[in-house]
PDB file of the backbone (N, CA, C, O) and the ligand in Angstrom, with CONECT records:
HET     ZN  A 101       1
ATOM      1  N   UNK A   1     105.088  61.114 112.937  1.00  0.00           N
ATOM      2  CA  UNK A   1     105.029  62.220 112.001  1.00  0.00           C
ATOM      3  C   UNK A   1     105.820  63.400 112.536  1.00  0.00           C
ATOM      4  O   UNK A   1     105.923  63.494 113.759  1.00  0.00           O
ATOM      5  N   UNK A   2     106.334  64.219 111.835  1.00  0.00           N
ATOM      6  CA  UNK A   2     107.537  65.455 112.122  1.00  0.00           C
ATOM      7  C   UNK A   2     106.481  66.507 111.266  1.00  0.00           C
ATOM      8  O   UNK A   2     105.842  66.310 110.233  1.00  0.00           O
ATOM      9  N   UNK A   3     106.589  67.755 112.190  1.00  0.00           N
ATOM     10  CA  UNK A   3     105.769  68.669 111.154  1.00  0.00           C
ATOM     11  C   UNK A   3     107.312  69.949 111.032  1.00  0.00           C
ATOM     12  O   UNK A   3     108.020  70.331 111.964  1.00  0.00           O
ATOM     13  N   UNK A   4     107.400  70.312 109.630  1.00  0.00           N
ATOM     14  CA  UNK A   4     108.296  70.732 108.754  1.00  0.00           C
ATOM     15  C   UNK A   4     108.057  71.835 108.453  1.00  0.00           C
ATOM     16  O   UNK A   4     106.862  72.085 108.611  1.00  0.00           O
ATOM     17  N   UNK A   5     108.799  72.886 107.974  1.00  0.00           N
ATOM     18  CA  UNK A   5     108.267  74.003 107.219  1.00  0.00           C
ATOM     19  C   UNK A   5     108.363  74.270 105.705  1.00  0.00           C
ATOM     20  O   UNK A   5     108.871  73.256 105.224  1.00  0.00           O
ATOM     21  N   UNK A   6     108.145  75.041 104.864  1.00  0.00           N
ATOM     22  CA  UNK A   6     108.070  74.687 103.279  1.00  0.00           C
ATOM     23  C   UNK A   6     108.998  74.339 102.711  1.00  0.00           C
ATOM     24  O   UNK A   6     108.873  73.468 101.849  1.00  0.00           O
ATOM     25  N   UNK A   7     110.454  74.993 103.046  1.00  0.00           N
ATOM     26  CA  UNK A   7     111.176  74.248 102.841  1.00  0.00           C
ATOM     27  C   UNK A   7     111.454  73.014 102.408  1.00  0.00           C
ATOM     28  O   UNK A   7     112.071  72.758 101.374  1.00  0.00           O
ATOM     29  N   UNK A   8     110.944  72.112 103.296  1.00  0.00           N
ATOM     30  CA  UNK A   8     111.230  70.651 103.094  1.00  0.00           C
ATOM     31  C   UNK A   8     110.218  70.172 101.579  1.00  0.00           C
ATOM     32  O   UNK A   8     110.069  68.988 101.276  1.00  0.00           O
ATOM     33  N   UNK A   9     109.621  71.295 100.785  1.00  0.00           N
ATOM     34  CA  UNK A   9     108.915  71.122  99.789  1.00  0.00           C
ATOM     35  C   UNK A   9     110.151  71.132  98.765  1.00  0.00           C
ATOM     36  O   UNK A   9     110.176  70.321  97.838  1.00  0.00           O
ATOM     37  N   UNK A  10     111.501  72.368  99.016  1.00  0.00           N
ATOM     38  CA  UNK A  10     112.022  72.441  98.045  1.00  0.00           C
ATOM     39  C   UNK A  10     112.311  71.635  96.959  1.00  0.00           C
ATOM     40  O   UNK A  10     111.971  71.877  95.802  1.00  0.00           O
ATOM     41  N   UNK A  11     113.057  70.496  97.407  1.00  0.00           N
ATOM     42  CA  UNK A  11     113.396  69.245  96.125  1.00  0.00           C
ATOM     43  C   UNK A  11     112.616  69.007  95.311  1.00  0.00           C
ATOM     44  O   UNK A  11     112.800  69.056  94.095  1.00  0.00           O
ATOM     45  N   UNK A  12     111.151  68.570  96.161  1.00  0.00           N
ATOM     46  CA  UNK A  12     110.324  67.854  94.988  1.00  0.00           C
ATOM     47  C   UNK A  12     109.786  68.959  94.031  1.00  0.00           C
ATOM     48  O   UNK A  12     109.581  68.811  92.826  1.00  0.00           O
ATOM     49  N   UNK A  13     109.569  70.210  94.840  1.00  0.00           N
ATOM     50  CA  UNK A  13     109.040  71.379  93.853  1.00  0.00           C
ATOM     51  C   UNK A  13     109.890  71.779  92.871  1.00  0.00           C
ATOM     52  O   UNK A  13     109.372  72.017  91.781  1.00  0.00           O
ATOM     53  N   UNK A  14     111.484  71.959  93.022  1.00  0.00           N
ATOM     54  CA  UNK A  14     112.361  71.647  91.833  1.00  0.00           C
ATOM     55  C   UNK A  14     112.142  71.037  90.697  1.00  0.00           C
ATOM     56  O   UNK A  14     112.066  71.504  89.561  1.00  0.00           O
ATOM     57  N   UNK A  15     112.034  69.840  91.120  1.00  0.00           N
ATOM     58  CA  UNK A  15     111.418  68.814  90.217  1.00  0.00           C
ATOM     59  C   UNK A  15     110.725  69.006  89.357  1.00  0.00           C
ATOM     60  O   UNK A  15     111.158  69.128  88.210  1.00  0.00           O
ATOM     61  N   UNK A  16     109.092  69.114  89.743  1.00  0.00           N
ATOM     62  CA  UNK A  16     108.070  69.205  88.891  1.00  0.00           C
ATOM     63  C   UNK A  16     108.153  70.734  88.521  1.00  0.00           C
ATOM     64  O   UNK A  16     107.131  70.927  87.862  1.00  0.00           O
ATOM     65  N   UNK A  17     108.669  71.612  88.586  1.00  0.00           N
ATOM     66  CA  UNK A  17     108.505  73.066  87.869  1.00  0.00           C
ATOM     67  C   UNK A  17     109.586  73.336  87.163  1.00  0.00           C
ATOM     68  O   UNK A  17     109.766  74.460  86.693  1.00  0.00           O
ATOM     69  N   UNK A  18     110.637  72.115  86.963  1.00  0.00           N
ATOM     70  CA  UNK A  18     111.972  72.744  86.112  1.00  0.00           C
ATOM     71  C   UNK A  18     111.685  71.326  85.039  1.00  0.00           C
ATOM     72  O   UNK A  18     112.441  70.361  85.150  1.00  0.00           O
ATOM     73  N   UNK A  19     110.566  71.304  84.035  1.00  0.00           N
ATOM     74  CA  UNK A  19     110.270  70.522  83.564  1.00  0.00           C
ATOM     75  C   UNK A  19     108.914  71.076  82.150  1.00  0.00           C
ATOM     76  O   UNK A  19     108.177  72.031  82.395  1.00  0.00           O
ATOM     77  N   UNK A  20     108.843  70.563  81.237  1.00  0.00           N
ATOM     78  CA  UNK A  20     107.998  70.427  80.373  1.00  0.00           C
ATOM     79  C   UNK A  20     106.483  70.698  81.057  1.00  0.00           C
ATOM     80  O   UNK A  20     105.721  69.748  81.241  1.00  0.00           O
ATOM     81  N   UNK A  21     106.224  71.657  81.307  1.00  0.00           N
ATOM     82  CA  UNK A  21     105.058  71.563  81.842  1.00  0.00           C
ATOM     83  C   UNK A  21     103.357  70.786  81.206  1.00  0.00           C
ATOM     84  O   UNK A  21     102.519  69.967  81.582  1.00  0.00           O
ATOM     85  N   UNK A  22     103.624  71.697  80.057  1.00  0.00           N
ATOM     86  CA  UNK A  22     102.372  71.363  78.479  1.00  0.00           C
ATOM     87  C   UNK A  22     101.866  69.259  78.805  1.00  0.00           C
ATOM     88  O   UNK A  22     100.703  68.864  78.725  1.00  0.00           O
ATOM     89  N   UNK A  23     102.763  68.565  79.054  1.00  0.00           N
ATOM     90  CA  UNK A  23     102.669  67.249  79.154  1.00  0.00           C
ATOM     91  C   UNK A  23     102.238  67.059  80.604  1.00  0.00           C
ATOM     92  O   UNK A  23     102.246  66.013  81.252  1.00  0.00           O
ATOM     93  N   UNK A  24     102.017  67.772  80.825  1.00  0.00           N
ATOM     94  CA  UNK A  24     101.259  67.260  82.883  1.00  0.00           C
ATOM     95  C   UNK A  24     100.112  66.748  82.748  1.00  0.00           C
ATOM     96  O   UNK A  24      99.523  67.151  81.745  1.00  0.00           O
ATOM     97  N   UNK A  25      99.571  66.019  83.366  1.00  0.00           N
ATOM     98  CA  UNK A  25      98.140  65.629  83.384  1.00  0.00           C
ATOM     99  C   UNK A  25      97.140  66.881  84.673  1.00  0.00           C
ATOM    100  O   UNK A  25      97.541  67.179  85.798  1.00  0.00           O
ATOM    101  N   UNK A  26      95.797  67.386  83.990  1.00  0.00           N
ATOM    102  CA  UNK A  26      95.324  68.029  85.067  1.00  0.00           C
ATOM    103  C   UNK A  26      94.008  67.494  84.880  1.00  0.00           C
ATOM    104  O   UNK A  26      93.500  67.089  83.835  1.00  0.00           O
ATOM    105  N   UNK A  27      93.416  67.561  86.293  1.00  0.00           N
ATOM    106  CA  UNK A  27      92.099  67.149  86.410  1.00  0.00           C
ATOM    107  C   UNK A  27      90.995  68.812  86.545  1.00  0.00           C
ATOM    108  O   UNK A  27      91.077  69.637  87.455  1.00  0.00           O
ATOM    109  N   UNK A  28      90.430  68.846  85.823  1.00  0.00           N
ATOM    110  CA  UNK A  28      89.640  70.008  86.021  1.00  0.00           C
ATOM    111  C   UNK A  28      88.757  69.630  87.125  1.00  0.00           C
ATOM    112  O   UNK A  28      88.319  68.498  87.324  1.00  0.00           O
ATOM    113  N   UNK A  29      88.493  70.875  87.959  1.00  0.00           N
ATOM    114  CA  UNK A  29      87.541  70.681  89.023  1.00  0.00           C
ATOM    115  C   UNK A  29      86.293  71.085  88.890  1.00  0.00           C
ATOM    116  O   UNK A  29      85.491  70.727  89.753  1.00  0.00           O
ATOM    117  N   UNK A  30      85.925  71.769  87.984  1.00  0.00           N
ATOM    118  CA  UNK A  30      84.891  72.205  87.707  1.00  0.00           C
ATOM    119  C   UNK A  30      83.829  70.578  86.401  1.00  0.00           C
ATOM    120  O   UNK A  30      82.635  70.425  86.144  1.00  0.00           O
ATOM    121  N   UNK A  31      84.757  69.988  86.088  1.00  0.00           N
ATOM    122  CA  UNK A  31      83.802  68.714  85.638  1.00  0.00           C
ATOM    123  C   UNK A  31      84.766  67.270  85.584  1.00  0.00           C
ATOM    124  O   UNK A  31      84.395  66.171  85.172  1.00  0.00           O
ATOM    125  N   UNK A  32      86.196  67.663  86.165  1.00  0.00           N
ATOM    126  CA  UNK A  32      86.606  66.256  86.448  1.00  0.00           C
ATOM    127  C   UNK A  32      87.111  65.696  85.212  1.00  0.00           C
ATOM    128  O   UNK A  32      87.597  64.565  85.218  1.00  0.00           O
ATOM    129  N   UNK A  33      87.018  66.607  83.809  1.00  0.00           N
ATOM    130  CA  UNK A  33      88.088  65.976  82.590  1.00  0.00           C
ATOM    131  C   UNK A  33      89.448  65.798  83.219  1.00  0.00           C
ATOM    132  O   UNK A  33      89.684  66.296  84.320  1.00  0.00           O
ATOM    133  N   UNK A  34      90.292  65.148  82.597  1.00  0.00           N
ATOM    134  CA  UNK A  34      91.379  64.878  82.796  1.00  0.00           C
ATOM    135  C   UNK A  34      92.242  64.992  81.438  1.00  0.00           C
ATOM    136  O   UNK A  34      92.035  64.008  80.728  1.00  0.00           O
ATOM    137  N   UNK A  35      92.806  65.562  81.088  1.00  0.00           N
ATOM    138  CA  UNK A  35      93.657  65.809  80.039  1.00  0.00           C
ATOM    139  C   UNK A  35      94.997  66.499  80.237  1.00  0.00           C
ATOM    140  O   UNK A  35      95.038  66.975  81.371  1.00  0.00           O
ATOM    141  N   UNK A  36      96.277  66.759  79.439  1.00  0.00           N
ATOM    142  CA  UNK A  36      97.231  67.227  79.344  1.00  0.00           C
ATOM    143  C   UNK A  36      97.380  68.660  79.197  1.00  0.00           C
ATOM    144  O   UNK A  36      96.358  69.150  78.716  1.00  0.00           O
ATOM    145  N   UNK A  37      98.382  69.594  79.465  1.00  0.00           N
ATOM    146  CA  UNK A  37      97.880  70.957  79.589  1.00  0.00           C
ATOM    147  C   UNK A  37      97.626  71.482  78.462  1.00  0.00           C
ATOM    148  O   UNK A  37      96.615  72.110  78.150  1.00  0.00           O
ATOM    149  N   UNK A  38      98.830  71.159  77.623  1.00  0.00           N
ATOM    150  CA  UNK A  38      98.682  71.092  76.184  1.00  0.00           C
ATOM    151  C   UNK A  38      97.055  71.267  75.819  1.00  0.00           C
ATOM    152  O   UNK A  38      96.564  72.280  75.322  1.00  0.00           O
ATOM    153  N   UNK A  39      96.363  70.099  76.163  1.00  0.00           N
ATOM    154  CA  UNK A  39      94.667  70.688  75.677  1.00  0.00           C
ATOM    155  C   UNK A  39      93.990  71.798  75.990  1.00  0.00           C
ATOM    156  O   UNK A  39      92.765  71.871  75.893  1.00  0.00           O
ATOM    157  N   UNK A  40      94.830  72.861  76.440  1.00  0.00           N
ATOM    158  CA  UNK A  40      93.881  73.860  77.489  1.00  0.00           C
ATOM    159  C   UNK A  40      93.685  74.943  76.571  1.00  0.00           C
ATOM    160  O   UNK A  40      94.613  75.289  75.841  1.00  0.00           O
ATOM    161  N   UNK A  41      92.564  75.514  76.534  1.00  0.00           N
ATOM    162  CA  UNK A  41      92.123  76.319  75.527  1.00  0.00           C
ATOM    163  C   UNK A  41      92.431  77.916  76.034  1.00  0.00           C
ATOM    164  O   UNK A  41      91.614  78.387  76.824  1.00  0.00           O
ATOM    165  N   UNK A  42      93.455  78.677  75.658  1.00  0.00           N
ATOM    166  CA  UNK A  42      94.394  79.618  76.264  1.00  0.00           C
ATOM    167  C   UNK A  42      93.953  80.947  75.537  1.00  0.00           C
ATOM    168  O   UNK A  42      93.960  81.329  74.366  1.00  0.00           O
ATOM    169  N   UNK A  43      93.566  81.483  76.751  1.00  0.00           N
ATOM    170  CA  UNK A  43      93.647  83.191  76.027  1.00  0.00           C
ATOM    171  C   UNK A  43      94.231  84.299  76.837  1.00  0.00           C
ATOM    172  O   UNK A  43      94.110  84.355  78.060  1.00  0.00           O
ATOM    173  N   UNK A  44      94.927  85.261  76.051  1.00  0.00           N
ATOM    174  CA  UNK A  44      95.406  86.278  76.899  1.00  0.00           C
ATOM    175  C   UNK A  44      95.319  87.539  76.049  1.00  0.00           C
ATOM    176  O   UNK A  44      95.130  87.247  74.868  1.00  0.00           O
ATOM    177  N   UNK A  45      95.368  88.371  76.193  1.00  0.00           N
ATOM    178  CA  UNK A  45      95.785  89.170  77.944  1.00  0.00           C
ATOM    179  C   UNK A  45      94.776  89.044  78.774  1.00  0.00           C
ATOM    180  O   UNK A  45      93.634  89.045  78.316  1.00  0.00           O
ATOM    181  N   UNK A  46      94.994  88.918  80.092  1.00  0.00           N
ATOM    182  CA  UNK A  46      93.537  88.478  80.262  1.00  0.00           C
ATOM    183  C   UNK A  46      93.142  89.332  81.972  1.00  0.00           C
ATOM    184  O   UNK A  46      92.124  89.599  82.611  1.00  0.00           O
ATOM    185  N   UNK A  47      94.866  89.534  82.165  1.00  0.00           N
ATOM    186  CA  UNK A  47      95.655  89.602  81.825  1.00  0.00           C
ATOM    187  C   UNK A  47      96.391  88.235  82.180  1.00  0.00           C
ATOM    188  O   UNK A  47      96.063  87.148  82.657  1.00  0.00           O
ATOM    189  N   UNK A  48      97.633  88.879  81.674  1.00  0.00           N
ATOM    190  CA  UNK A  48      98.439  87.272  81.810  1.00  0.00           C
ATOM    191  C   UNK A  48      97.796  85.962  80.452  1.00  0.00           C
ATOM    192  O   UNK A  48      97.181  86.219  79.417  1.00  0.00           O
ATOM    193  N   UNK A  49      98.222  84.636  80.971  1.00  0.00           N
ATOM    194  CA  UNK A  49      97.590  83.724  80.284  1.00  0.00           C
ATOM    195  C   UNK A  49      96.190  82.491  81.132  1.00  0.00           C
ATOM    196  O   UNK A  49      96.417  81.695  82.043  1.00  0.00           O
ATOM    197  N   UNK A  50      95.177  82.675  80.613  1.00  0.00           N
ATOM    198  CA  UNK A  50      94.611  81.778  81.430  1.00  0.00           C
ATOM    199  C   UNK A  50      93.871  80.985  80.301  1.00  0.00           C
ATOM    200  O   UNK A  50      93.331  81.247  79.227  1.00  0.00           O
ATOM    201  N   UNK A  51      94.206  79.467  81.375  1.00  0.00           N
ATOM    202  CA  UNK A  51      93.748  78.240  80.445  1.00  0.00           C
ATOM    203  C   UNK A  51      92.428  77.472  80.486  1.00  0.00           C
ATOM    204  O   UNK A  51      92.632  76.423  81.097  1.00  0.00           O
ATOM    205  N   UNK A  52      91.597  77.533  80.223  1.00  0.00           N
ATOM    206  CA  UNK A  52      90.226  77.178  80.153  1.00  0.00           C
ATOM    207  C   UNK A  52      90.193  75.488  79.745  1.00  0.00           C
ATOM    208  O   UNK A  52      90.925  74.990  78.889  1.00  0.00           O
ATOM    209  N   UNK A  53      89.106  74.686  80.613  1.00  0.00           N
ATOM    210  CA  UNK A  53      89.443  73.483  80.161  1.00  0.00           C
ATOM    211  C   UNK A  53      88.644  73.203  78.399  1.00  0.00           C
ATOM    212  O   UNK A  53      87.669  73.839  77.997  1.00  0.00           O
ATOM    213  N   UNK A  54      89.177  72.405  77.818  1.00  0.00           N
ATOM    214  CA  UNK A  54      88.499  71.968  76.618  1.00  0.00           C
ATOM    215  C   UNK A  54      87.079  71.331  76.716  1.00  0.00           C
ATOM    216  O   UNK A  54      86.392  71.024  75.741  1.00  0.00           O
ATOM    217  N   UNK A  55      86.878  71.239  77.476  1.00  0.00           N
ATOM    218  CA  UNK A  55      85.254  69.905  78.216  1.00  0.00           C
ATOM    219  C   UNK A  55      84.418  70.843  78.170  1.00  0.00           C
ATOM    220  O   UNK A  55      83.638  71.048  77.240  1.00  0.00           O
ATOM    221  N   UNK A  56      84.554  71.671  79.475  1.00  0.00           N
ATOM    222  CA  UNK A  56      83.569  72.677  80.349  1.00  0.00           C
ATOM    223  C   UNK A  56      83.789  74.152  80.349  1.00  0.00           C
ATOM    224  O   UNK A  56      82.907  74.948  80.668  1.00  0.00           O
ATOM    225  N   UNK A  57      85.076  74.514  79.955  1.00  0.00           N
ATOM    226  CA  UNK A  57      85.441  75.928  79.704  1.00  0.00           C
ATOM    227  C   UNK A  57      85.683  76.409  81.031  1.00  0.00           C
ATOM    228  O   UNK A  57      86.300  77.451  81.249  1.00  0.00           O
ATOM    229  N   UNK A  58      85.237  75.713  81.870  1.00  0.00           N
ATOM    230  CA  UNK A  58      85.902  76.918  83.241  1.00  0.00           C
ATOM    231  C   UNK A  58      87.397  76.651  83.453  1.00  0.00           C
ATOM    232  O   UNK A  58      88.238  75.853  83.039  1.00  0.00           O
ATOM    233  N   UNK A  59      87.331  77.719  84.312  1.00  0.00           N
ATOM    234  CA  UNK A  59      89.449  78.124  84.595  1.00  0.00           C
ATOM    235  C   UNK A  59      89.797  77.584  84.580  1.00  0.00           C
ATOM    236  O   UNK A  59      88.871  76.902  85.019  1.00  0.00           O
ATOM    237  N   UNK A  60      91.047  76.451  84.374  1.00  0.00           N
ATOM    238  CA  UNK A  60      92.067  75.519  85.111  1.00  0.00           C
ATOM    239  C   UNK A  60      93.220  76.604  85.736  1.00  0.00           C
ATOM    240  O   UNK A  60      93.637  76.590  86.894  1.00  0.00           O
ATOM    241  N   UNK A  61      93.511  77.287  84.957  1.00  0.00           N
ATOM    242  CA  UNK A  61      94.614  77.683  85.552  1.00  0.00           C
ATOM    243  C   UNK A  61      95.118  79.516  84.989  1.00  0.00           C
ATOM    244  O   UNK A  61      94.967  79.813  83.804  1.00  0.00           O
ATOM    245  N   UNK A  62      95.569  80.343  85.789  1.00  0.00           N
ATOM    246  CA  UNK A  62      95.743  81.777  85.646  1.00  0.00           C
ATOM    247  C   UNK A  62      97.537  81.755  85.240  1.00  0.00           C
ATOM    248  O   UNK A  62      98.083  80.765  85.726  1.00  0.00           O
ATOM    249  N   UNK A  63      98.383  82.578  84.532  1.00  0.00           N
ATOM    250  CA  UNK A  63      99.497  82.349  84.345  1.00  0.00           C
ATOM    251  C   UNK A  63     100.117  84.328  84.743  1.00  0.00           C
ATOM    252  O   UNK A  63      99.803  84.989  83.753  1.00  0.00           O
ATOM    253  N   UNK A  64     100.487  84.813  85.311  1.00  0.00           N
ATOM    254  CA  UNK A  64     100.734  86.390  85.046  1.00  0.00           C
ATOM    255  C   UNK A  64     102.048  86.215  85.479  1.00  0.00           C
ATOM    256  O   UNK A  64     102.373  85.473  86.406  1.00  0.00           O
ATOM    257  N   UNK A  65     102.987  87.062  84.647  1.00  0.00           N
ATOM    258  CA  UNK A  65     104.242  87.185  84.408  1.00  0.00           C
ATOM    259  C   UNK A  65     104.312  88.792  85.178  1.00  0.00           C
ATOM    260  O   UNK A  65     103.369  89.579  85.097  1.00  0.00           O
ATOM    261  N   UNK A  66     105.386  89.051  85.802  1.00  0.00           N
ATOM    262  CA  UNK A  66     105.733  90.913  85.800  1.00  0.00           C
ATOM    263  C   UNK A  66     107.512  90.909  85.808  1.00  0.00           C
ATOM    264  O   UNK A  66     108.281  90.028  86.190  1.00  0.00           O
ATOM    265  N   UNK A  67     107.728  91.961  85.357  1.00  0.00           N
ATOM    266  CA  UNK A  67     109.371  91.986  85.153  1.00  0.00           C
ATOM    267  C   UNK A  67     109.886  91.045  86.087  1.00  0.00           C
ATOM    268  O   UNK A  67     110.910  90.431  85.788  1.00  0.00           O
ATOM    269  N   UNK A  68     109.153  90.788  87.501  1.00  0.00           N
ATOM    270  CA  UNK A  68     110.153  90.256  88.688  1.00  0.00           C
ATOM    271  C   UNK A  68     109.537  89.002  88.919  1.00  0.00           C
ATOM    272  O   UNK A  68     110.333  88.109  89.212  1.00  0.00           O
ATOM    273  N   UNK A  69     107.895  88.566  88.851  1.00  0.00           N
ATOM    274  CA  UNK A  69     107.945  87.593  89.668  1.00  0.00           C
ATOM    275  C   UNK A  69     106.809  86.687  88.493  1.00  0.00           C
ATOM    276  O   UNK A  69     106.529  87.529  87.639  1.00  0.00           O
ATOM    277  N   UNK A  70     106.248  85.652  88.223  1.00  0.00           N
ATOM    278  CA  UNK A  70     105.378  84.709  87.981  1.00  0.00           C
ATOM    279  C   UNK A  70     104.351  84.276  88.939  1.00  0.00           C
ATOM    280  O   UNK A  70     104.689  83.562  89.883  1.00  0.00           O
ATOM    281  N   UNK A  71     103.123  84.642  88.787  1.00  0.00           N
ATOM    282  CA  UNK A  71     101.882  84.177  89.040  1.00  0.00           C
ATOM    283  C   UNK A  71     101.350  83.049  88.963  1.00  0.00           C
ATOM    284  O   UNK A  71     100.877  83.014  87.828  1.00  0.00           O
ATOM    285  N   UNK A  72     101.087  81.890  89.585  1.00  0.00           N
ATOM    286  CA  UNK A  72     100.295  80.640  88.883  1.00  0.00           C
ATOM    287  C   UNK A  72      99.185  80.491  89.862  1.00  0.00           C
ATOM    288  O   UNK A  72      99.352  80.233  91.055  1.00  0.00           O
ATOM    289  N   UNK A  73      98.391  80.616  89.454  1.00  0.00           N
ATOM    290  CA  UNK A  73      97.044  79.549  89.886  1.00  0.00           C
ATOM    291  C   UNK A  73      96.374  78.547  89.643  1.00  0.00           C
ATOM    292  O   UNK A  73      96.244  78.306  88.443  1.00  0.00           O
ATOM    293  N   UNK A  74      95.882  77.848  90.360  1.00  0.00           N
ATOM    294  CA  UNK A  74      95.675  76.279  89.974  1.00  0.00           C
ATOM    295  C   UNK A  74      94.359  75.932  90.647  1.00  0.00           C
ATOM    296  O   UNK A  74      94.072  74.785  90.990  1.00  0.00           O
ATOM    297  N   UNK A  75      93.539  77.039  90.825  1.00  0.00           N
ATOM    298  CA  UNK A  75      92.131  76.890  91.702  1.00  0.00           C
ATOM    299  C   UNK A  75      91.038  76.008  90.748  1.00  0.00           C
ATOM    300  O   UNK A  75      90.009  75.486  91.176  1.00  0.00           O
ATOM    301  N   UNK A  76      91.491  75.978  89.439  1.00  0.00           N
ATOM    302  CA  UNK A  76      90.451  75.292  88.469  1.00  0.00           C
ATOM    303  C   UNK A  76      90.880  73.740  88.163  1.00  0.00           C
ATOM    304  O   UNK A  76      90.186  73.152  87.333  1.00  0.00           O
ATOM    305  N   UNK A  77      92.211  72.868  88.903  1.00  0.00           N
ATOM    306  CA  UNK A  77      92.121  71.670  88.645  1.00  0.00           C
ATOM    307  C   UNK A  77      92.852  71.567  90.324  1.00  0.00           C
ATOM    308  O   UNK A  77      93.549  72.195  91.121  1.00  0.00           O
ATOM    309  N   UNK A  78      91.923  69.974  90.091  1.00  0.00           N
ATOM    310  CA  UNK A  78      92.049  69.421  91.690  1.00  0.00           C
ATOM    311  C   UNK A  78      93.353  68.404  91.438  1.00  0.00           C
ATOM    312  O   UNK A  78      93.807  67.749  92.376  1.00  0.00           O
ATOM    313  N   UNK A  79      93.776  68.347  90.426  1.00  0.00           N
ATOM    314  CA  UNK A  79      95.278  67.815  90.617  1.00  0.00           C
ATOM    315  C   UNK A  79      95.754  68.114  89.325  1.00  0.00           C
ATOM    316  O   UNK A  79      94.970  68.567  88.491  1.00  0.00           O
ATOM    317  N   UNK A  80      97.326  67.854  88.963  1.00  0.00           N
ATOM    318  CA  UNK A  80      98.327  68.341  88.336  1.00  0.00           C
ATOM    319  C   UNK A  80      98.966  66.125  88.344  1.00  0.00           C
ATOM    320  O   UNK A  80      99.219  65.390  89.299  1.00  0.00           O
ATOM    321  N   UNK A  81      98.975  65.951  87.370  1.00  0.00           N
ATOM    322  CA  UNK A  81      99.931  64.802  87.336  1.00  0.00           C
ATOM    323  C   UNK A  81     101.030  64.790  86.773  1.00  0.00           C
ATOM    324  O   UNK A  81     100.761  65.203  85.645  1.00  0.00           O
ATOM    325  N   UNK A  82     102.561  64.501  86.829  1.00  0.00           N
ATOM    326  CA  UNK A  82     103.638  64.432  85.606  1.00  0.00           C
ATOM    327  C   UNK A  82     104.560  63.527  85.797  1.00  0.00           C
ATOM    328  O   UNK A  82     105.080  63.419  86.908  1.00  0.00           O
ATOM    329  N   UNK A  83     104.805  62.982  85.087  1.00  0.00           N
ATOM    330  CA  UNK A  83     105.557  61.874  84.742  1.00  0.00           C
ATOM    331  C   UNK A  83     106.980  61.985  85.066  1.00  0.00           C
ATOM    332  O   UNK A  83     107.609  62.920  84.569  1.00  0.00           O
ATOM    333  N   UNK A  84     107.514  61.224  85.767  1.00  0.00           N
ATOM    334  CA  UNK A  84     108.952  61.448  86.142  1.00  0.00           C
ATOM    335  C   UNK A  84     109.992  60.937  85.411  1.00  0.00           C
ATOM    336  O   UNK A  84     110.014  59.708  85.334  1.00  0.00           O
ATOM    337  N   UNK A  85     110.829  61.525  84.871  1.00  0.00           N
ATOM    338  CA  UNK A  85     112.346  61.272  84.046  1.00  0.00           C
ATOM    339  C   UNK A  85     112.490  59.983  84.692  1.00  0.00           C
ATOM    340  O   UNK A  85     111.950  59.784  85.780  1.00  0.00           O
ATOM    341  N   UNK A  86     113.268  58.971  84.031  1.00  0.00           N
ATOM    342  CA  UNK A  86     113.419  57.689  84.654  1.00  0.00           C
ATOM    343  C   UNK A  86     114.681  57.469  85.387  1.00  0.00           C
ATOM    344  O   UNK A  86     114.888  56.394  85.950  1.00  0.00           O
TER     345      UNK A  86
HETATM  346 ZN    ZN A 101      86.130  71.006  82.849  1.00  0.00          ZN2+
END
């Protein structure tokens, strides 16, 4: 094993964030649904956008925009799945 610094994340993080996000699969952590983001029951300002699961209603995910930078949080699903271009 080689230990790396974040960097070596770049490529694959390319990947999955320069992509259709709405079609990801997420697992909520708060009850373990699994659905597409697309299902996420979204309200804002909140501020920003945050997505509530359709099942259980707790967080999946926080979205805040500012002139310069994008916010994401992902403390409400224990994984993110997406399908790779072939
Ligand atoms: Zn849930």
């Amino acid at each position: 094993m080689m230990e790396l610094d974040g960097n070596a994340l770049a490529g694959d993080l390319r990947e999955v964030f320069a992509t259709d996000m709405t079609g990801a699969v997420f697992t909520c952590a708060g009850c373990a649904h699994t659905g597409v983001l697309a299902t996420l029951r979204v309200w804002q300002p909140a501020p920003g956008l945050v997505g509530r699961c359709p099942h259980c209603t707790d967080v999946v995910l926080r979205l805040v925009r500012t002139p310069t930078r994008v916010f994401l949080t992902l403390t409400g699903a224990t994984r993110l799945e997406l399908p790779l271009e072939p």
